[in-house]
C-alpha positions in Angstrom: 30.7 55.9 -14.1 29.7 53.6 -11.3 32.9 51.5 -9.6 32.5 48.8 -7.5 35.4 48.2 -4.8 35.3 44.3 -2.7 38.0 45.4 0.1 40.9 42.7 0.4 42.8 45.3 3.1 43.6 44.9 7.0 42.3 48.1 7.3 38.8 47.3 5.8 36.2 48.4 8.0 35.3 46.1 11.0 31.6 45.3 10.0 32.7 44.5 6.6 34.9 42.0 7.8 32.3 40.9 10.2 30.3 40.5 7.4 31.8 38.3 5.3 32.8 36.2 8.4 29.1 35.7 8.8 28.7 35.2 4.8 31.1 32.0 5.6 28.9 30.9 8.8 25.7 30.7 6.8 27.4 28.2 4.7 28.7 26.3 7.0 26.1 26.2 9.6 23.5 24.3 7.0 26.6 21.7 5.8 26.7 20.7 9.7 22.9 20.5 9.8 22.5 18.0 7.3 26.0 16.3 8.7 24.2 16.0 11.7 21.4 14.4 9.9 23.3 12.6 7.9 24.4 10.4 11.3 20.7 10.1 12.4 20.1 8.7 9.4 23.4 5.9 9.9 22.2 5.4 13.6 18.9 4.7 12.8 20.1 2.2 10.2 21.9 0.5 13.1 19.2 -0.3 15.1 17.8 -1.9 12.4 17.8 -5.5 12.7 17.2 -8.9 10.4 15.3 -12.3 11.3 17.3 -14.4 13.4 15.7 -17.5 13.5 16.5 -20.0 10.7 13.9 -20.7 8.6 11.2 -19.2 9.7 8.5 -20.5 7.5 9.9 -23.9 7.6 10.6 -24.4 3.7 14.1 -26.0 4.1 12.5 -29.5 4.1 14.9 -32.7 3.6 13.5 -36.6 3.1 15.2 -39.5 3.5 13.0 -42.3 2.5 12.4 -43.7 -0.6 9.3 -43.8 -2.2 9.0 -40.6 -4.5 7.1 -37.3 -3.0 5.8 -34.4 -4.9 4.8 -32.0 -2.4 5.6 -33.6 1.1 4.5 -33.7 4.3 4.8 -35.6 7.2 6.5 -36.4 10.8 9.7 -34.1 10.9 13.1 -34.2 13.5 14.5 -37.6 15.2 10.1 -38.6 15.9 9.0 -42.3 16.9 11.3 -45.4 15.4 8.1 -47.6 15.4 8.5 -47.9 11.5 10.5 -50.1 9.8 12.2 -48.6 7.9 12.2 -44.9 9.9 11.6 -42.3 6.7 12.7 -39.0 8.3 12.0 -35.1 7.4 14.2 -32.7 8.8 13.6 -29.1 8.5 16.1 -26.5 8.4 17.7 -24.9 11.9 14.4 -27.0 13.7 14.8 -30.1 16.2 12.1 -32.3 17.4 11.2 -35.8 18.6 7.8 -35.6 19.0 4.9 -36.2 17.0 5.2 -33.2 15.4 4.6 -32.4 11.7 5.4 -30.2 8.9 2.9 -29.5 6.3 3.3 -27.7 2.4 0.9 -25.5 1.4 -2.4 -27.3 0.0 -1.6 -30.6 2.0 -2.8 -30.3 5.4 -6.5 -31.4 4.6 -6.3 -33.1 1.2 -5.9 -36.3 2.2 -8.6 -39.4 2.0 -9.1 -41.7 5.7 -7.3 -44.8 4.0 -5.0 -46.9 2.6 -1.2 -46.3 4.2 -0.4 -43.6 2.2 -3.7 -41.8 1.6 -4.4 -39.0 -0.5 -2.5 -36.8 -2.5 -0.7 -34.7 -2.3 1.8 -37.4 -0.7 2.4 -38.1 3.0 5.9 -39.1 3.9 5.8 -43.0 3.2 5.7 -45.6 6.3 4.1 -42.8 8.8 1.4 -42.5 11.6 -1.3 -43.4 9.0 -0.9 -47.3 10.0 -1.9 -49.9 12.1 0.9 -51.9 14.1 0.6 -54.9 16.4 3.4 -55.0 19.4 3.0 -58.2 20.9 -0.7 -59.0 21.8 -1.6 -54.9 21.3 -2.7 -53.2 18.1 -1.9 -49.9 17.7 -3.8 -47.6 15.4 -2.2 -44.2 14.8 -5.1 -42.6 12.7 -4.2 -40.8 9.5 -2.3 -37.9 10.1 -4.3 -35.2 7.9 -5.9 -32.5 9.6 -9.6 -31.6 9.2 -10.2 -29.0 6.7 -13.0 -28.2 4.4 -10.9 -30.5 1.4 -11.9 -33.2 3.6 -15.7 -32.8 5.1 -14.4 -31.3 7.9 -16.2 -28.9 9.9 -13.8 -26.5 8.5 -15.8 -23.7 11.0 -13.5 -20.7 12.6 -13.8 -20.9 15.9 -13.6 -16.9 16.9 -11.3 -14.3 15.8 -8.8 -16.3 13.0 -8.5 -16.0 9.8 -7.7 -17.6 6.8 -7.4 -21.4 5.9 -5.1 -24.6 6.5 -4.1 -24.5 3.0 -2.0 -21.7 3.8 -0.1 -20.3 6.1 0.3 -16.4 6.6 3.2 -15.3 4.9 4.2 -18.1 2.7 5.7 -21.1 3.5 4.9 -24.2 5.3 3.5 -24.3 8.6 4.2 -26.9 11.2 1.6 -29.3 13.5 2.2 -30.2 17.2 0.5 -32.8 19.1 -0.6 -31.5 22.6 -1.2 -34.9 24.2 0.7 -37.6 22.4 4.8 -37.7 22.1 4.8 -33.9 23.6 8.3 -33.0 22.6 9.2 -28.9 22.0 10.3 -27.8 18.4 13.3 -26.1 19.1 16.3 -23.8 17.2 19.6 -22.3 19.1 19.4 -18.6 17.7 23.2 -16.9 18.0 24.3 -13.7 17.3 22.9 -12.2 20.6 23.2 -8.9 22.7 23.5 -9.7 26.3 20.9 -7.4 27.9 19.0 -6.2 24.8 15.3 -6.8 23.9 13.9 -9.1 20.8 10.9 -8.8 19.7 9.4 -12.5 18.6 6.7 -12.9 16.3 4.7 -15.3 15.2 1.2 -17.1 13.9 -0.4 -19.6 15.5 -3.7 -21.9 15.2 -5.6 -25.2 16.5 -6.6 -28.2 14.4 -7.4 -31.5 15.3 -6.2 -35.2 13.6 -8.5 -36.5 11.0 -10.0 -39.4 11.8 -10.9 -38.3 15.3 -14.1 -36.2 16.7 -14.8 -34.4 19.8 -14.7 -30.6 20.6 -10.8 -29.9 21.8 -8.6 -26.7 23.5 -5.3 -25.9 21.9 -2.7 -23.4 22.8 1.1 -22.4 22.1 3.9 -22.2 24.5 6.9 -20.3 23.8 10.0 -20.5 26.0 13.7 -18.4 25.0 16.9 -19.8 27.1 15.1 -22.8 29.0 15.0 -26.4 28.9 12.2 -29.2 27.6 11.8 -31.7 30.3 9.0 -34.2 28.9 6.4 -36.0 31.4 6.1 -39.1 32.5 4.5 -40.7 29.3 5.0 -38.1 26.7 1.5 -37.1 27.5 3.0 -33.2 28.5 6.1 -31.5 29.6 7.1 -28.1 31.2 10.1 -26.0 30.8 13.1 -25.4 33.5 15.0 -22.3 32.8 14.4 -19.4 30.6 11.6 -17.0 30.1 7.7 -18.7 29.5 4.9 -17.2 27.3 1.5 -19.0 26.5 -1.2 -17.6 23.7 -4.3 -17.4 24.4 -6.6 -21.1 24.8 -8.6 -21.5 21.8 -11.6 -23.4 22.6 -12.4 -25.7 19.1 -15.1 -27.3 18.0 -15.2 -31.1 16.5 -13.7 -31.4 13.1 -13.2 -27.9 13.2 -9.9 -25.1 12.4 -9.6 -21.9 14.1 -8.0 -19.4 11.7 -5.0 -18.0 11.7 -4.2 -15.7 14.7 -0.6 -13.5 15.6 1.1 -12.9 19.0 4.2 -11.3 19.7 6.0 -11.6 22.6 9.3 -9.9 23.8 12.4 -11.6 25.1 15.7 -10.8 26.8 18.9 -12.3 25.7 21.1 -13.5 28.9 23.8 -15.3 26.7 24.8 -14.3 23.3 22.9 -18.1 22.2 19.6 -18.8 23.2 17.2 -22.0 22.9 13.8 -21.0 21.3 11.2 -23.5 21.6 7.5 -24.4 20.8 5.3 -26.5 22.7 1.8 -27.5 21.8 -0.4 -27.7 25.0 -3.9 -29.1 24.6 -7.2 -31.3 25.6 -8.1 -33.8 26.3 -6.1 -37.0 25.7 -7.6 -39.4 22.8 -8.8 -36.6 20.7 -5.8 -35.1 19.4 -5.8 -31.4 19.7 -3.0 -29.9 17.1 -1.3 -26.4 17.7 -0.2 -24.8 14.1 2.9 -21.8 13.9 3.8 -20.5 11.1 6.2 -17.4 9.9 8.3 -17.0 12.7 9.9 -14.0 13.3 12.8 -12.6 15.6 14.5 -9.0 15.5 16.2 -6.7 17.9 14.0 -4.3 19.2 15.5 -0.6 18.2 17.2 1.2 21.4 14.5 4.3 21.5 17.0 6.2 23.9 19.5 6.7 20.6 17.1 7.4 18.8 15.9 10.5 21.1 19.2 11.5 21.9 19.9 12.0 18.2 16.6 13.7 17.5 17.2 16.3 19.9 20.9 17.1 19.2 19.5 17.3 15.4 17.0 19.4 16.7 18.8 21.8 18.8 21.1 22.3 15.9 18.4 23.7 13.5 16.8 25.9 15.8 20.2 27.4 16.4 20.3 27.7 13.3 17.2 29.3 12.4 18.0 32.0 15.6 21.3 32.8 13.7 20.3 33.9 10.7 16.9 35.7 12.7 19.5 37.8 14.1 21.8 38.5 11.0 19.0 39.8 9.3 18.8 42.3 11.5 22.5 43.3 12.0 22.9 43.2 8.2 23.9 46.6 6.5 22.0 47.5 4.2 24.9 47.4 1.4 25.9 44.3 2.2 29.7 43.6 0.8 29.4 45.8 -2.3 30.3 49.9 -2.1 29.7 52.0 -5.1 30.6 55.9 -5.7 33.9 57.7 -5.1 35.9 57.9 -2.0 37.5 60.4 -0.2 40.6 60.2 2.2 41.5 56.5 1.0 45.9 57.6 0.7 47.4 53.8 1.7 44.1 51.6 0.6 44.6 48.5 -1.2 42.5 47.1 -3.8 41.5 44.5 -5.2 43.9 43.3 -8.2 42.7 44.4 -11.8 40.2 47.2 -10.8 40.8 50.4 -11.5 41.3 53.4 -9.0 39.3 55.2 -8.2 39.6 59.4 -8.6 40.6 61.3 -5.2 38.9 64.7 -5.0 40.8 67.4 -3.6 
């Protein structure tokens, strides 16, 4: 008859008890592994970050005039008080008062070249599309669709861009800037800033020109994070003072034309917990209005990479300390492990464990 004896005694041998002290260690040591993991996991979680700019695709659209629109578009922000009365679109977290415009999907180039509110879907009543006499001068502000293949345009891509102007990438609504004619920034005041961290702004960008107007045109986007618009002398331009200064590439467009969709990114420090973001269309040349599109604009913290590598290595240091542990318990392991079988000799004073029987002594 085989008896099997666990040892509960002080007097238990010492690599017994060193044994099952290890026993206990090997499941521990995996617990604080995935612990450790566990707080990776939550750190990396941190660094994530959400859009901080305010309607970013520019849907939160507002009208105040009062003819009846379906799906809108038109001359958005504080813009030009030649109209009587002033209809206004406001969009969202955006301010402008330039002749800048916002434009739904499937209305950019669907308009006709007449009446004062041509085409359909509807412009924003009493706009640019109109002819108005100050004093002895007539002004005539065009019609303020863009060229697009819904309206004979050229509709060609003009190198590298894709997609249409019927939509913008990413959903949404897109927004127009003149380059040449009531320059004025689009700007937003993004909060919720780390002094001294990095943001990583995204967004997409193309070049269009006014309908009703020919002639080949350049078009490009500026983007400036903390500064200041100051507007030229005639509205024809304006430069920022203050802040940090990016400019996309010049696309170079041809007459009637639209270039396609293109995305830049650009990366910006914060130096105040609020910053100013602004847009700027830049363009040529005067009398042929060259339009700068943006669309889906994005803003997130970029992730602190030294966390991240800090945590990776005291995760990884833990695990191969962990696998050099058990490397070396398998060899210091006897072979019975914690169970002894058989009788004993010379055990007078040993205690066992509760409810087993004991064992015979030989004499």
């Amino acid at each position: 008859m085989q008896i099997v004896v666990r040892f509960r005694a002080f007097n238990a041998p010492d690599w017994f008890r060193s044994c099952e002290k290890q026993q206990v260690k090997r499941l521990k040591a995996p617990a604080f592994v995935l612990v450790v993991g566990f707080v990776f996991a939550l750190a990396l979680m941190q660094n994530a970050s959400a859009n901080l700019v305010t309607d970013g695709n520019f849907t939160g659209v507002t009208y105040s005039g009062t003819s009846p629109m379906t799906t809108l578009f038109g001359q958005f922000g504080s813009g030009y008080t030649g109209t009587t009365p002033t209809p206004t679109l406001t969009v969202s977290g955006w301010t402008t008062a330039g002749y800048n415009y916002v434009y739904a999907p499937n209305t950019a180039d669907f308009g006709t070249t007449t009446g004062s509110n041509a085409g359909a879907p509807n412009q924003a009543a009493g706009q640019f599309n109109i002819t108005k006499t100050v004093g002895r001068r007539v002004y005539t502000y065009g019609n303020t669709y863009l060229w697009g293949t819904n309206n004979v345009g050229g509709g060609t891509m003009a190198g590298g861009g894709s997609g249409t102007i019927d939509a913008a990438p990413g959903g949404g609504n897109f927004i127009a800037m003149d380059g040449v004619y009531e320059v004025d920034a689009v700007s937003q005041t993004i909060t919720g800033l780390t002094v001294g961290k990095v943001y990583a702004l995204t967004f997409s960008y193309a070049a269009a020109q006014q309908q009703s107007f020919t002639g080949a045109t350049t078009e490009w986007v500026v983007v400036n994070f903390g500064g200041t618009f100051v507007p030229a002398v005639g509205g024809t331009a304006g430069s920022f003072t203050g802040g940090q200064t990016f400019s996309t590439g010049t696309i170079s467009l041809p007459s009637q034309a639209f270039s396609g969709w293109y995305q830049d990114t650009v990366y910006l420090t914060a130096t105040s917990t609020s910053e100013t973001l602004s847009f700027l269309a830049g363009g040529t040349p005067a009398g042929e209005p060259p339009f700068s599109l943006v669309a889906n604009v994005d803003m997130e913290m970029v992730p602190d990479f030294s966390n991240w590598l800090v945590f990776a290595g005291f995760g990884a240091a833990c695990i191969l300390f962990e696998i050099m542990r058990r490397r070396r318990l398998s060899k210091e392991r006897p072979p019975a492990h914690a169970k002894l079988t058989g009788s004993f000799s010379g055990l007078s004073g040993t205690s066992l464990s509760a409810g087993t029987a004991k064992p015979a002594v030989s004499t």
